[in-house]
VEXMI-881025 format. One line per field, with one value per residue (C-alpha): residue number from 1; x, y, z. Coordinates in Angstrom, 3 decimals. Layout:
REM VEXMI-881025
i = (NUM ...)
px = (X ...)
py = (Y ...)
pz = (Z ...)
END
This chain:
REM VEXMI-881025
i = (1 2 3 4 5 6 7 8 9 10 11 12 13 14 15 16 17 18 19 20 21 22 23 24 25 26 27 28 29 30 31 32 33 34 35 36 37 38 39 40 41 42 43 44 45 46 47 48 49 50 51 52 53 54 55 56 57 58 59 60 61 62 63 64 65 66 67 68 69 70 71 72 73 74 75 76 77 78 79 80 81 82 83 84 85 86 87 88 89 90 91 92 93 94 95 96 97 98 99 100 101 102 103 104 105 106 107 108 109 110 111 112 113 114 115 116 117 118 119 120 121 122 123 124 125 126 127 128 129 130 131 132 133 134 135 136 137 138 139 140 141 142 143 144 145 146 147 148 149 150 151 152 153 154 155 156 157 158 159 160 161 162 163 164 165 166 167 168 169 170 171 172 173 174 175 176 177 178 179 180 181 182 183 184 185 186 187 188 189 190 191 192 193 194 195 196 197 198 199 200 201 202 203 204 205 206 207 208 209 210 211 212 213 214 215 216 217 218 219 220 221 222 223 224 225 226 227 228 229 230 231 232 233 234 235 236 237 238 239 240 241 242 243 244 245 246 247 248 249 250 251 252 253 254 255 256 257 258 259 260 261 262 263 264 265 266 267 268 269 270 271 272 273 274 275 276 277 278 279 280 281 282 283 284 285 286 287 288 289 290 291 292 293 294 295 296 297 298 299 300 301 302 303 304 305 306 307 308 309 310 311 312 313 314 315 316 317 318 319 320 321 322 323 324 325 326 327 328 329 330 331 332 333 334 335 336 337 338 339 340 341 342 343 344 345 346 347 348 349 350 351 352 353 354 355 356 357 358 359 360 361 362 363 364 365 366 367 368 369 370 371 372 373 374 375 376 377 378 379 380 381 382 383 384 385 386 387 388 389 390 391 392 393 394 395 396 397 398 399 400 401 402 403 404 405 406 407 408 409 410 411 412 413 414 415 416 417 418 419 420 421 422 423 424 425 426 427 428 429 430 431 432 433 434 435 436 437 438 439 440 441 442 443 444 445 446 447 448 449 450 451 452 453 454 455 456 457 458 459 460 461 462 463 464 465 466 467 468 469 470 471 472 473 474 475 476 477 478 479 480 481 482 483 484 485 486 487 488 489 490 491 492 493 494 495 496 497 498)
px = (109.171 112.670 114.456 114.354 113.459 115.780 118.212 117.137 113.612 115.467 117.581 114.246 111.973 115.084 115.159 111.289 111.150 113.651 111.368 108.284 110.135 110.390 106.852 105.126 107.375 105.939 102.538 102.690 102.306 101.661 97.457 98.711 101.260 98.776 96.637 100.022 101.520 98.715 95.706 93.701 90.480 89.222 87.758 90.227 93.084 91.012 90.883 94.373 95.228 93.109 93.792 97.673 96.740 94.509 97.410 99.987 98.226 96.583 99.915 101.241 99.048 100.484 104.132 103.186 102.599 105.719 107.671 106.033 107.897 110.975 111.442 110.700 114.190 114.446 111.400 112.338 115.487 113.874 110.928 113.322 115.268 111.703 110.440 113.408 113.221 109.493 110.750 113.617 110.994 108.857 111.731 112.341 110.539 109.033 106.291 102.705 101.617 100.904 104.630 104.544 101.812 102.761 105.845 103.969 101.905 104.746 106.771 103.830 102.750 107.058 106.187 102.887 104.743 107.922 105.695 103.707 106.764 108.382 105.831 104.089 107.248 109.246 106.797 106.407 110.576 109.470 107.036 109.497 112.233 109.383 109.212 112.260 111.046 112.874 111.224 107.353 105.999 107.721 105.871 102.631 105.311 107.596 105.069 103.873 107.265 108.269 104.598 106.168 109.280 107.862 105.966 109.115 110.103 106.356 107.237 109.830 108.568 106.198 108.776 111.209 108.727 108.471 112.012 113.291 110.357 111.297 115.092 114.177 111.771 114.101 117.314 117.201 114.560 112.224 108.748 106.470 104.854 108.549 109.557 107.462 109.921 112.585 110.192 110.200 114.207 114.225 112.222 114.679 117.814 115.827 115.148 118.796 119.569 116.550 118.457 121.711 120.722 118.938 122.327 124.623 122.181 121.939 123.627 121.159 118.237 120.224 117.757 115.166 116.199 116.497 114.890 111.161 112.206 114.566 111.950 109.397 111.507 111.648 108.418 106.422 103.169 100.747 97.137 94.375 90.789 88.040 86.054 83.091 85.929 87.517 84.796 83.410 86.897 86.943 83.771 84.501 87.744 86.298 83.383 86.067 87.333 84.558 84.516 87.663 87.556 85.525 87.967 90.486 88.739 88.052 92.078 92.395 91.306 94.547 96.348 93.001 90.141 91.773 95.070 92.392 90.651 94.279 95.021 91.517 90.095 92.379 95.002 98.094 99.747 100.702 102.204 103.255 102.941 100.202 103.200 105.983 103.825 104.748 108.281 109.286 111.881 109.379 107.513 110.217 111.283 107.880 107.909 111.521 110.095 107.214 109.568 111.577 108.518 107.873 111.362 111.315 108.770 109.842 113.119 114.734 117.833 117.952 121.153 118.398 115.544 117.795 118.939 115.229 114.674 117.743 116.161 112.837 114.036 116.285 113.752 111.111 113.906 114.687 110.931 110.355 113.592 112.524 108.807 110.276 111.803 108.872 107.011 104.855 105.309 103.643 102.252 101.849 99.246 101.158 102.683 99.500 100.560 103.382 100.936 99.507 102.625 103.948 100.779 101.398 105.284 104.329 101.314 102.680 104.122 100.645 98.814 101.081 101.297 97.483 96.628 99.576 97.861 94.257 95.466 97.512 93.536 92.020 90.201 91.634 89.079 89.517 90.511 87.240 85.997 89.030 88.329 84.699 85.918 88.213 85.677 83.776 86.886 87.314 83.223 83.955 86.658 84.628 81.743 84.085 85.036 81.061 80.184 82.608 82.291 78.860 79.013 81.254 80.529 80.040 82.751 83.277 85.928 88.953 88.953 90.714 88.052 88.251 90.954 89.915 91.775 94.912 93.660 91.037 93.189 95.333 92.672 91.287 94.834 95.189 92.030 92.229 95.507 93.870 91.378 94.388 96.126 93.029 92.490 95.568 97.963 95.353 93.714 96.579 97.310 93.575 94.152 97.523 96.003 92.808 93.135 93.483 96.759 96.273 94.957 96.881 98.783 95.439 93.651 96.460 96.436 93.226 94.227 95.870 92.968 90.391 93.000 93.608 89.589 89.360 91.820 90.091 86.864 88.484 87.974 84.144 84.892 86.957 84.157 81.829 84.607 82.531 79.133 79.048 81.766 79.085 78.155 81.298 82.628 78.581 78.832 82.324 80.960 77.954 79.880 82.430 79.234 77.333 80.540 81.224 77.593 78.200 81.330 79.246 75.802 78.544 80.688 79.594 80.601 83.980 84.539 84.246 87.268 89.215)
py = (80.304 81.122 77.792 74.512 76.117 75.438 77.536 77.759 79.666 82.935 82.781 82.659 84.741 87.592 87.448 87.826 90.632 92.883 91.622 93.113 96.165 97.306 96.139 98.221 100.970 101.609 100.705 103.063 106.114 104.430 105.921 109.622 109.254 108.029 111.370 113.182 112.823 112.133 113.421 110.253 110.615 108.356 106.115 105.388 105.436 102.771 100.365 100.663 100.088 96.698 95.853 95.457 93.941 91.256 90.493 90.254 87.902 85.731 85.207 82.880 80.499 80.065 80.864 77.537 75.617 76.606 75.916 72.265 72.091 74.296 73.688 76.981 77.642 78.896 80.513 82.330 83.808 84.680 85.942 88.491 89.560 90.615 92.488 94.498 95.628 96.376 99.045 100.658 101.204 102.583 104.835 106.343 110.106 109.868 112.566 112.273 111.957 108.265 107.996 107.699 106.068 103.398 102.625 103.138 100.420 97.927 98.466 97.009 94.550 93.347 93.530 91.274 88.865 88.707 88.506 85.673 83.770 84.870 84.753 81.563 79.313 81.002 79.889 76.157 76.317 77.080 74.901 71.510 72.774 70.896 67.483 66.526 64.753 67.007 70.405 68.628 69.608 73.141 74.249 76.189 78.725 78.818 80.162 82.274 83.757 83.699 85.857 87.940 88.717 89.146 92.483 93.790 94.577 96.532 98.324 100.323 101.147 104.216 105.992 104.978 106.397 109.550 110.289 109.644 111.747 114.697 114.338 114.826 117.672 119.900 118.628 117.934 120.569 117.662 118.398 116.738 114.627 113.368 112.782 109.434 107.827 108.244 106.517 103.605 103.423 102.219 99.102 98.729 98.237 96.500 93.600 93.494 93.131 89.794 88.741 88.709 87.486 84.504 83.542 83.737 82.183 79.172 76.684 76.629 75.397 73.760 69.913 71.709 72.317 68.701 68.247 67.459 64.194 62.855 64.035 61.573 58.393 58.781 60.491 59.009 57.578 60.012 59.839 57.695 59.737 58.640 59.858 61.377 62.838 64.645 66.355 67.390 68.769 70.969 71.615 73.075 75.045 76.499 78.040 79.224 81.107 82.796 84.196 85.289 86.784 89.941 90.197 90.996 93.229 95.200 94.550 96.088 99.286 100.394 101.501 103.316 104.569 104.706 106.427 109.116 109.529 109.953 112.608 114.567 114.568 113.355 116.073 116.630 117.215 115.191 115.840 114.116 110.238 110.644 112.242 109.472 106.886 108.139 107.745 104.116 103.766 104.416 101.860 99.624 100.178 98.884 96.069 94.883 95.397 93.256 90.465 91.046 90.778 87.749 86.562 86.950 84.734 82.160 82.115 78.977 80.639 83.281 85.125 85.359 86.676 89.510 90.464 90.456 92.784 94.817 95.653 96.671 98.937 100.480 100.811 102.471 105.045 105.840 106.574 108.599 110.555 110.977 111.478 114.593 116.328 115.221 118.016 118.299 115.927 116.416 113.458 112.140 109.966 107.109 106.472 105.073 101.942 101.680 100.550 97.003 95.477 96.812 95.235 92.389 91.862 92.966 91.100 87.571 86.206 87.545 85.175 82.437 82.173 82.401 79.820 77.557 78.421 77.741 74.212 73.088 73.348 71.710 75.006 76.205 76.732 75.076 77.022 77.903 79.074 81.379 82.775 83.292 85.694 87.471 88.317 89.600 91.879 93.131 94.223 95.560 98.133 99.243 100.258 102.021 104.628 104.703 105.707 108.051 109.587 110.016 113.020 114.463 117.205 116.067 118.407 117.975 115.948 116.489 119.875 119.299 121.044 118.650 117.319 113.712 112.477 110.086 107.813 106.848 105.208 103.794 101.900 101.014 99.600 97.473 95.994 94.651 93.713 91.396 90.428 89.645 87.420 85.149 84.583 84.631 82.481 80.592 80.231 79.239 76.430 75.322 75.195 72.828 70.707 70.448 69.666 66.387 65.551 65.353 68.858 70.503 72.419 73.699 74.096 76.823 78.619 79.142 80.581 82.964 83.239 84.413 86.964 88.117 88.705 90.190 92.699 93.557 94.173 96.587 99.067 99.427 101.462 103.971 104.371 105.167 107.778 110.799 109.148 110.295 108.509 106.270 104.687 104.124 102.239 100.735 99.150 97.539 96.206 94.718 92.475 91.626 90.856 88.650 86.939 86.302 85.282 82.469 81.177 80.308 78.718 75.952 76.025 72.450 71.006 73.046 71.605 67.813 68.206 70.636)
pz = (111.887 109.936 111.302 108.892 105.868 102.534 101.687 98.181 99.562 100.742 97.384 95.292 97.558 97.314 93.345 93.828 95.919 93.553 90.768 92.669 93.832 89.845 89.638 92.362 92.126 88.510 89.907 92.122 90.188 86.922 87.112 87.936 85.209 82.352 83.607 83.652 80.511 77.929 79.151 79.408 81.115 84.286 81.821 79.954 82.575 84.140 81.218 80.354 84.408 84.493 81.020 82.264 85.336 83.632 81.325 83.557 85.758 82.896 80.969 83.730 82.739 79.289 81.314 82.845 79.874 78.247 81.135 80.953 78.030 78.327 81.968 84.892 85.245 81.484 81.711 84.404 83.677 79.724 81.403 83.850 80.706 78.812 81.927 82.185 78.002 78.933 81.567 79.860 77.170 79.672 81.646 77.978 77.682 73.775 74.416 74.327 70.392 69.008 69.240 72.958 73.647 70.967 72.974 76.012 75.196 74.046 77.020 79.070 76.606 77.331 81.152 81.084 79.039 81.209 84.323 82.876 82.323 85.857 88.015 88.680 87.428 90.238 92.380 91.472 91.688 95.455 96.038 94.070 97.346 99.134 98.074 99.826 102.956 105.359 104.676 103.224 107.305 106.223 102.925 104.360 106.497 103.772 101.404 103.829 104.195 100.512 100.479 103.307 101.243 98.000 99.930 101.406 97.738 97.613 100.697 99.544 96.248 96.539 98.337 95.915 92.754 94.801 95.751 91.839 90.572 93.057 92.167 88.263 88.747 91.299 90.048 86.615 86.045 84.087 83.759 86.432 83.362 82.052 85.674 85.909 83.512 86.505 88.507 85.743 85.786 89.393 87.820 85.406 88.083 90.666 88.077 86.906 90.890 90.591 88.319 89.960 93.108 90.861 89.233 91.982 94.440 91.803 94.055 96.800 94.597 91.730 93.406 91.397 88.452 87.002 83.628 83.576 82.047 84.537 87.597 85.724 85.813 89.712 90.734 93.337 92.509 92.876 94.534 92.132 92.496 90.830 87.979 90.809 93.434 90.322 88.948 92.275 93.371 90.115 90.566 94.066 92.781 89.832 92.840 94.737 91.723 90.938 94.413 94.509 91.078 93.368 95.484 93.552 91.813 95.275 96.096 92.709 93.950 95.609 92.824 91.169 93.005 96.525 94.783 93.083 96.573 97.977 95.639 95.160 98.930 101.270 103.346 101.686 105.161 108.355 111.521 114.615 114.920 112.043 109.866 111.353 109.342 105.624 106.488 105.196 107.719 110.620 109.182 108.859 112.586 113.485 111.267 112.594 116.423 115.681 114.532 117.808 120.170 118.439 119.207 122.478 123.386 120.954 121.295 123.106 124.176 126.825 124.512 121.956 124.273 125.518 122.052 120.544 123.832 123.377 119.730 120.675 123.489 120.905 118.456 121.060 121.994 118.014 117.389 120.604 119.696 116.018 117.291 119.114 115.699 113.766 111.954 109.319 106.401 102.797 101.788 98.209 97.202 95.848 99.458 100.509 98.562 100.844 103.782 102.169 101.870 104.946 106.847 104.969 106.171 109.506 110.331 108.232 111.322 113.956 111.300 111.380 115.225 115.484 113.085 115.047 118.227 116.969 114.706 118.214 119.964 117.129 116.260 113.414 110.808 106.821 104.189 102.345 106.055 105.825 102.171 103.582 106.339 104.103 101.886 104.639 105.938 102.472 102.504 106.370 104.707 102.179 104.085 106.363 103.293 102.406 105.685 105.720 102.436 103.454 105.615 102.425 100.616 97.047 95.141 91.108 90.164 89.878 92.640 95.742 98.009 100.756 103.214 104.731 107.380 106.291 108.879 106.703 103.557 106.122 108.198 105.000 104.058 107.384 106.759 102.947 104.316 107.058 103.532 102.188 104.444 104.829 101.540 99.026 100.084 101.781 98.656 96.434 99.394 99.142 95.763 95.460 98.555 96.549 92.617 90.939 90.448 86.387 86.685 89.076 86.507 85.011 88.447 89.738 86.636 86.767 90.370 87.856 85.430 88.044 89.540 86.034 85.598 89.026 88.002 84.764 86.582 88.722 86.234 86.801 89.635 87.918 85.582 88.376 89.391 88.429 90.595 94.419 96.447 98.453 95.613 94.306 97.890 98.465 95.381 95.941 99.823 97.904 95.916 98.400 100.840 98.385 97.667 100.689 101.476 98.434 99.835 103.224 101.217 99.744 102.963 103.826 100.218 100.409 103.434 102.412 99.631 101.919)
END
């Protein structure tokens, strides 16, 4: 999975993953803290919270356009520079009158625009490592392990937010509303640590970063679809975005309705293995021994086999040792957000080895089958937290009057997570397999465009906050269900451009 990949992926994919470290660190308590320090209602907390998402996802499509002119490489390193003046605004405590929220709202105006100029370039600067013959076999498993290291970065991040916040409240004797701007700091030196890595790494992808200009003269010729095949391979994207569009705006959810649930009604205590599971470096120990198992049955060399089962061994005796002094844990309710991008690292290589397996017996289903059943996960974790909000009492908002199991969020977690994996980067692969070569610019940033409007939807939710909590999770299985119910009525036509 690692071997015959170019070197200029784990250079990239590192300055990525500090970039999404700042990110999802601020994302991670960046709801509480709009509650926190002005006061803003549910309603508005949620259109400020998909407002920013939308924008930070739609910019890259104009990123993409200017880097068509400017070339990625320079819109990468501006876009960097912008995102870290958006959280150093951000990190600054300016109190709660228009003053603050004035800068408030510049600082993430700076982000979405640095992000939109970061984001996708970084990853076409990924995919152009590609086109040399020797890794083109090589580009689905390196995006799915620049996706895999990009969530690293989101692993560490709520735990991060929470340990900088606790150091500024006991230690500095900062008020809990002020100590969110600690949180924002640790976005500030993660991205000047992307950026770093990005300039010192420069020689292991310098093959891609030849002027637009000079690329043209000795591009190959590229595939000649007529006028009919075009249309109906837009036509087919453009349905594909508009499914997706829903779930993202369900994915959307884990930084807004399922952080509120986390803080209102679920226990603010954990002990035992349930309490081992908020610690990041548990998690991380389970991540590492899943990549070991995995090396020991595909490792060629028998050094190799007993080194991958020299880690796990050590890694079961760590956990039962620290499973022995484990007590009872408080848990916050950002570190939920820790689990999706754990699952995500953890479970990258399961789905890699059983799409492998399944392609090797000619089984392995296309790509709009795959968005199909991910659409159908996402609706299977939502009616999960319906039916279990249903034997709820129905307290007013915001009282903490009742203590769900932890279990819950992180089951819920696993499975968007599985959601996830089946349709994202399996998406944006559909996507670059799929679009007319004229278009292909346009047709992934419209990728962009529908994840942008998925993430503006996902304020209806948090409007629907103050409604009983089955209604708020029914509604949210609905739409993933008839999504994923339109996905299957086209399959056939998917299929033929697939």
């Amino acid at each position: 999975m690692f071997e015959g990949q170019p070197k200029g992926l784990w250079t990239l994919a590192i300055a990525n993953t500090g970039e999404r470290f700042g990110y999802y660190t601020m994302l991670a308590v960046f709801t509480l803290f709009l509650g926190a320090k002005f006061g803003f209602s549910e309603g508005v907390t949620s259109n400020i919270y998909a407002c920013f998402l939308m924008m930070a996802y739609f910019l890259p499509l104009l990123g993409g356009i200017a880097a068509d002119l400017w070339g990625y490489s320079r819109m990468v390193v501006i876009g960097i520079s912008v995102m870290f003046f958006g959280y150093l605004l951000l990190s600054i405590p300016l109190g709660a009158d228009w003053i603050g929220i004035s800068a408030m709202g510049a600082a993430l105006l700076l982000v979405c625009v640095g992000t939109g100029l970061f984001k996708g370039n970084l990853q076409v600067m990924v995919g152009d490592l590609y086109n040399d013959p020797r890794y083109a076999d090589k580009r689905d498993s390196g995006f799915s392990l620049f996706y895999m290291l990009i969530n690293v970065g989101a692993l560490f991040a709520p735990t991060a937010a929470i340990k900088m916040m606790d150091w500024a409240q006991t230690t500095l004797s900062f008020s809990k509303a002020d100590s969110y701007h600690f949180a924002f700091s640790v976005a500030c030196v993660s991205v000047i640590v992307s950026m770093l890595i990005y300039f010192l790494g420069r020689s292991t992808y310098k093959q891609v970063l030849t002027p637009r200009k000079k690329q043209a003269k000795t591009a190959e010729p590229v595939e000649q679809l007529s006028k009919s095949e075009t249309k109906e391979r837009i036509v087919c994207l453009c349905l594909v975005f508009a499914v997706v569009i829903f779930f993202w705006m369900a994915f959307g959810q884990n930084g807004l309705t399922l952080t509120w649930f986390a803080d209102e009604f679920t226990a603010r205590e954990a002990s035992g293995a349930q309490g081992m599971m908020f610690d990041v470096l548990n998690l991380s120990l389970v991540i590492v021994a899943v990549f070991a198992l995995f090396s020991l049955f595909q490792s060629k060399k028998t050094l190799g086999k007993v080194i991958s089962a020299f880690i796990i061994v050590a890694i079961a005796v760590i956990l039962g040792y620290r499973y022995t002094k484990a007590g009872t844990v408080a848990i916050d309710a950002p570190i939920f957000q820790q689990f999706n991008p754990g699952f995500v690292v953890g479970l990258t290589p399961v789905s890699i080895a059983l799409f492998s397996w399944l392609a090797k017996k000619g089984r392995e289903p296309k790509a709009p089958v795959k968005i199909g059943l991910g659409m159908l996960v996402a609706a299977l974790a939502y009616l999960i937290m319906m039916l279990y909000t249903l034997r709820m009492p129905m307290p007013q908002h915001p009282q903490h009057v009742y203590d769900a199991t932890p279990n819950l969020l992180v089951t819920t977690y696993l499975i968007m997570t599985f959601a996830e994996l089946l349709l994202s980067p399996i998406g944006i692969s559909f996507v670059s397999k799929v679009a007319p070569p004229k278009f292909r610019g346009m047709m992934m940033g419209g990728w962009f465009v529908a994840t942008a409007i998925g993430n503006l939807l996902s304020a209806v939710p948090g409007h629907m906050w103050s409604r009983p909590l089955p209604v708020v999770w029914g509604t949210l299985m609905v739409i993933c269900l008839v999504a994923a119910l339109l996905i299957f009525a086209i399959i056939r036509k998917l299929n033929r451009v697939a």
